[in-house]
C-alpha positions as CSV (number, residue, x, y, z in Angstrom):
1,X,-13.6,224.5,142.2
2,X,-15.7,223.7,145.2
3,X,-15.2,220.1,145.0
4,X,-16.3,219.7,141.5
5,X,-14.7,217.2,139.5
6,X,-14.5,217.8,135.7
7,X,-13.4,215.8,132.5
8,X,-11.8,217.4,130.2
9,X,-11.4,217.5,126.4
10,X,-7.9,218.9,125.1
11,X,-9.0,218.5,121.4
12,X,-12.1,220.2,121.8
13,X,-11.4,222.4,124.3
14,X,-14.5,221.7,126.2
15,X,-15.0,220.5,130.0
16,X,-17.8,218.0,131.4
17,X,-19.2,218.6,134.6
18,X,-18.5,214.6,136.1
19,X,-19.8,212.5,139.6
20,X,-19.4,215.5,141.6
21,X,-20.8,213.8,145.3
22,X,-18.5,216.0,147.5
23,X,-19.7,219.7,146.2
24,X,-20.7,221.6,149.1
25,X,-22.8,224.9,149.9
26,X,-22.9,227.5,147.0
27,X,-22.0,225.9,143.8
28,X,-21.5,227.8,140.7
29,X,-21.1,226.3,137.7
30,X,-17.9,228.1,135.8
31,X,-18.1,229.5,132.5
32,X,-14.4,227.8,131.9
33,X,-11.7,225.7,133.6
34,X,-8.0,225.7,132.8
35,X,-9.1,226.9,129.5
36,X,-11.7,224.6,128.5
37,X,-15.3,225.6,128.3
38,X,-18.0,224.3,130.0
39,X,-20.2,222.5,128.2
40,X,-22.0,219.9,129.5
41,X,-23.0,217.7,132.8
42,X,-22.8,213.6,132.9
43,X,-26.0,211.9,134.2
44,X,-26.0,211.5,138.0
45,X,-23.2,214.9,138.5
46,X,-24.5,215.9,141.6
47,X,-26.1,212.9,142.4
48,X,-25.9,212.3,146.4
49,X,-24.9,215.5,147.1
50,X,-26.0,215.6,151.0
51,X,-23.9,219.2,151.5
52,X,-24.9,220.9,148.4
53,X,-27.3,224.3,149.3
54,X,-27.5,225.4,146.2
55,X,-26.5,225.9,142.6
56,X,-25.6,228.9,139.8
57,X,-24.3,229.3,136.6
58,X,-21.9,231.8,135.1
59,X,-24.4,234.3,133.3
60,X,-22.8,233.6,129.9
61,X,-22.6,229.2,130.7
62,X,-22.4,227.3,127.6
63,X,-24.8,224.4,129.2
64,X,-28.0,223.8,127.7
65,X,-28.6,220.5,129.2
66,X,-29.7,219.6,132.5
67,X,-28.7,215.6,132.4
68,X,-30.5,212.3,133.5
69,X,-30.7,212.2,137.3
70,X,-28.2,215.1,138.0
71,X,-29.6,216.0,141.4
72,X,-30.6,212.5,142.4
73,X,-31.5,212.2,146.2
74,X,-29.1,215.6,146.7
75,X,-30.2,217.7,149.5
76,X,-30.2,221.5,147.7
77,X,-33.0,223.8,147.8
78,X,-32.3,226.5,145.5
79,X,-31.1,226.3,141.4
80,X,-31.1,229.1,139.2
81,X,-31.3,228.1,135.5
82,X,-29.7,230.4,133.1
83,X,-31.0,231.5,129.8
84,X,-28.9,229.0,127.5
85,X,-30.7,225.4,129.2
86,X,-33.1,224.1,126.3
87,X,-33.6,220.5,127.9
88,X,-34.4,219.3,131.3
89,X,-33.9,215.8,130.9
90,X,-35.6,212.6,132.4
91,X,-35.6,212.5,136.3
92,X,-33.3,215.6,136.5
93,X,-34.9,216.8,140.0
94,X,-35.4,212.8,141.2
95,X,-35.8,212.9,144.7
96,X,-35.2,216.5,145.5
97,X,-36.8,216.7,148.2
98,X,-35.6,220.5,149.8
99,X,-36.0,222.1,146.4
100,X,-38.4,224.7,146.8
101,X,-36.7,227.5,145.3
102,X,-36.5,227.5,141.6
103,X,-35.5,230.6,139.4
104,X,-35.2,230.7,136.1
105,X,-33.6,233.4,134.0
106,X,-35.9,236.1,132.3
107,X,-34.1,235.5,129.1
108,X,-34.5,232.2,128.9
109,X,-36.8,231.4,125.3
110,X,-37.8,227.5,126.3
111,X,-39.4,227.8,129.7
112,X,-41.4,229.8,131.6
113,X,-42.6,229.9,135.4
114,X,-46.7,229.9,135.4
115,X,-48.3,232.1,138.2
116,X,-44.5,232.0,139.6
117,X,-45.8,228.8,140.7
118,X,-45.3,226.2,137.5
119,X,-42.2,225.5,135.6
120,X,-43.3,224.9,132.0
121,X,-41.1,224.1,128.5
122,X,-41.6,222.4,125.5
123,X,-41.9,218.9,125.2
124,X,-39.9,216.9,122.0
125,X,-41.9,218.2,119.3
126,X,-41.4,221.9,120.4
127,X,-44.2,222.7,121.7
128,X,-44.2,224.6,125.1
129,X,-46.6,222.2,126.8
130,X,-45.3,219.6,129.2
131,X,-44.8,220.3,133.4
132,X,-41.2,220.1,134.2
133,X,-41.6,221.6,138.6
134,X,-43.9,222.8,140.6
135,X,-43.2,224.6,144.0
136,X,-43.5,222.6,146.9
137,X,-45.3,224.7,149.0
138,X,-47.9,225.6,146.7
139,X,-51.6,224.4,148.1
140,X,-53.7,225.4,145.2
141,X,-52.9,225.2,141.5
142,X,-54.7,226.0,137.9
143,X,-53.6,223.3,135.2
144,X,-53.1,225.5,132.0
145,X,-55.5,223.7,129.2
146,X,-52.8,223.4,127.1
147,X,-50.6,221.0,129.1
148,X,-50.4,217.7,127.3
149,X,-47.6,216.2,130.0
150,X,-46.9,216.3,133.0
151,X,-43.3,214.9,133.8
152,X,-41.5,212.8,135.9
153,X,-41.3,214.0,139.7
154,X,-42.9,217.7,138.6
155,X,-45.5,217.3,141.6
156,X,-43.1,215.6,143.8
157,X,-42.8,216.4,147.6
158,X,-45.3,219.0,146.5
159,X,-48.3,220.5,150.0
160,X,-51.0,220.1,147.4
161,X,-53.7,218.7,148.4
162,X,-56.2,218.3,145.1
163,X,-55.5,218.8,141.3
164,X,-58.6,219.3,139.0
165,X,-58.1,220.1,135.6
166,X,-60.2,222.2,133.2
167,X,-62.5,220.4,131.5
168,X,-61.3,221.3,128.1
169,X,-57.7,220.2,128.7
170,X,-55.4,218.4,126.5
171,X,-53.8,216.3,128.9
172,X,-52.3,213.2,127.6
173,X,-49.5,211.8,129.8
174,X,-48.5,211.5,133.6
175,X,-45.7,210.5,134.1
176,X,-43.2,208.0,136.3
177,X,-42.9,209.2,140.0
178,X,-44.9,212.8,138.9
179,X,-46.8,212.9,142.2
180,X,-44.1,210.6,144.4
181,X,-44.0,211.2,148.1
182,X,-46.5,214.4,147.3
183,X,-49.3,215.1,150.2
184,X,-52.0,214.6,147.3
185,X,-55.6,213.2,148.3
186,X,-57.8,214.2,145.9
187,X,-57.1,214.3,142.1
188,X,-59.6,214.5,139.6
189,X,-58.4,213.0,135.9
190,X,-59.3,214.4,132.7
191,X,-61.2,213.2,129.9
192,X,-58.3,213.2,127.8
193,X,-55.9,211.2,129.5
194,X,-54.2,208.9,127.9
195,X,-51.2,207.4,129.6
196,X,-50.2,206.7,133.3
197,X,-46.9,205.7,133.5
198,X,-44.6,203.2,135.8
199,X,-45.5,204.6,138.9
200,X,-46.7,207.9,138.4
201,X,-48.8,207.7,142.4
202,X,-46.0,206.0,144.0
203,X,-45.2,206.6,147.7
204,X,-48.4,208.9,147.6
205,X,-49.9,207.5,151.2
206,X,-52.5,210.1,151.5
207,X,-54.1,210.0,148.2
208,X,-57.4,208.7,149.2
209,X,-59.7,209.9,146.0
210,X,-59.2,209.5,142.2
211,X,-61.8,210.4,140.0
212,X,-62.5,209.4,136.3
213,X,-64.7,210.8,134.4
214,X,-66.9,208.2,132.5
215,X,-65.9,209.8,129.0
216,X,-62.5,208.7,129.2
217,X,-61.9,205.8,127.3
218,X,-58.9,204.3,128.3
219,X,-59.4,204.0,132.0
220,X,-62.0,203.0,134.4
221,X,-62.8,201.6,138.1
């Protein structure tokens, strides 16, 4: 099926999408294979995938979990996530660098795209409120107030230029790699903030400019 190598479960009946570097062009991910449904992806899948354009799902998939870097350092520009994914998992989009086109099913209850501009879910306590993507050709962007993370590699490879954020925000985490290899310059940190995580402005050459207010007590220049 397209290159895509599987491992299978004959007691369960279920299938697990496995290291999968030789997928190429249009992949979509079956609902079943020789009888076993689809179920879930191992961490690093597609992981290297230089061929891969782009990626589907069977409109009635069983996955709901996009793994640990899955599309590490592959070179696809387009995913469509179906309604039944409830987790994006750490680093899933590490190093995507051509992925500008995300779409995300209509029906689907634990994301939502912002302005068509910013993927958003829930974070582990449920609460719709962390940044999972945001398009990388995007030059201007309004930071919801009710963002409390933003996650790993979300602003990655991303045209922007500045981030502000409100000034009543809730803002408490950036995360590892969230701005890596972005064209940033400017960025303007909230009150709030909390936590900067390993790495969260690496391989960010042009940032030039990062302001903290002097309210926030946990960092300073």
């Amino acid at each position: 099926s397209n290159n895509i190598n599987f491992e299978l479960d004959h007691t369960n009946l279920t299938a697990k999408i496995i290291l999968s570097p030789r997928v190429k062009d249009k992949v979509i991910i079956p609902y079943s294979v020789y009888g076993h449904t689809v179920t879930s992806f191992s961490e690093k899948a597609f992981k290297n995938s230089i061929y891969l354009k782009s990626v589907e799902f069977d409109e009635n998939t069983k996955i709901k979990v996009l793994s640990k870097y899955l599309f590490q350092d592959s070179s696809f520009n387009s995913l469509c996530i179906p309604t039944s994914i409830e987790k994006l998992e750490y680093w899933w989009c590490c190093r995507t660098h051509n992925l500008n086109n995300v779409i995300l099913s209509p029906n689907n209850p634990n994301f939502y795209f912002l302005d068509g501009q910013i993927l958003i879910g829930k974070s582990d306590d449920a609460n719709i409120d962390t940044i999972y993507y945001v398009k990388r050709h995007i030059t201007k962007i309004n930071i919801p107030t009710f963002i409390k993370k933003i996650s790993s590699f979300s602003f990655s490879y991303c045209s922007l230029t500045t981030i502000q954020f409100p000034k009543e925000n809730k803002l408490k985490t950036i995360g590892k790699n969230s701005f890596n290899f972005s064209k940033i310059q400017n960025l303007y940190l909230p009150e709030n903030l909390e936590e900067l995580e390993d790495g969260w402005c690496l391989f960010t050459s042009d940032l030039i400019n990062v302001d903290i207010p002097s309210g926030n007590k946990n960092f300073c220049f």
